[in-house]
C-alpha positions, 0 to 999 in steps of 0.5 A, spaced: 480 531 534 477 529 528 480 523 524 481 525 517 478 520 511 483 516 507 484 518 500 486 512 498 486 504 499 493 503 500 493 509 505 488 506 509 492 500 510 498 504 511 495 508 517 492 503 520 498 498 519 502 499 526 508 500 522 512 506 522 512 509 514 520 507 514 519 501 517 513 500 511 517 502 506 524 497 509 518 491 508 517 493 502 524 492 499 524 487 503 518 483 500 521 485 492 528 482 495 525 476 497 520 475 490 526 477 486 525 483 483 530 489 484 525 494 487 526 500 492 520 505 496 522 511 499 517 514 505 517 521 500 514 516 494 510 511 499 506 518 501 506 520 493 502 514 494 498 514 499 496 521 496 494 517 488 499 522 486 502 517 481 503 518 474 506 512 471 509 507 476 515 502 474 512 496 473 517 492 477 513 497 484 507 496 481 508 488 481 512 488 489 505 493 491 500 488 489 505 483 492 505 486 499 498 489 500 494 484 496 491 488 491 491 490 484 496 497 483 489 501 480 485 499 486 490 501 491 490 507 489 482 508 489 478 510 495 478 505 500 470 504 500 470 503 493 476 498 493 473 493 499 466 493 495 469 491 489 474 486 493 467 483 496 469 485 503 464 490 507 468 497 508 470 495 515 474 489 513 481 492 510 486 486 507 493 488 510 500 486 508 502 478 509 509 480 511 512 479 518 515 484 522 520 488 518 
């Protein structure tokens, strides 16, 4: 079976995080919580997301992304090529959320 590319940064690091998309977005929250912001993520927006179809998102989800996945939103939303190189990484080395288990 063929592996399809990933469109974005943000969706390669989801799909090869060993979390569930809801388990995802419940860390998610969970990282909002603990950085004081009030900000929730359903698994619908999340794959919005992962697809870069995103016009114009709150700045609180915008600063809890860039806190959980370690990269600028502008980025993540980019092609995952793209983002490592600019990130000064080989494109084989995705950086990954910094969260324990949801």
């Amino acid at each position: 079976m063929a592996v399809l590319p990933h469109r974005t940064l943000l969706e390669k690091l989801v799909r090869e995080n060993r979390w569930t998309i809801d388990e995802t977005c419940h860390a998610f929250e969970k990282k909002a919580y603990d950085l004081g912001e009030q900000a929730s993520l359903s698994p619908r927006q999340l794959a919005r997301w992962m697809g870069g179809q995103v016009d114009r998102p709150r700045p609180v989800m915008q600063r809890v992304a860039e806190e959980f996945w370690g990269h600028d939103f502008a980025v993540l939303l980019g092609p995952p090529d793209t983002a490592d190189l600019a990130a000064g990484r080989p494109s084989n080395t995705p950086g990954e959320p910094t969260l324990s288990n949801p």
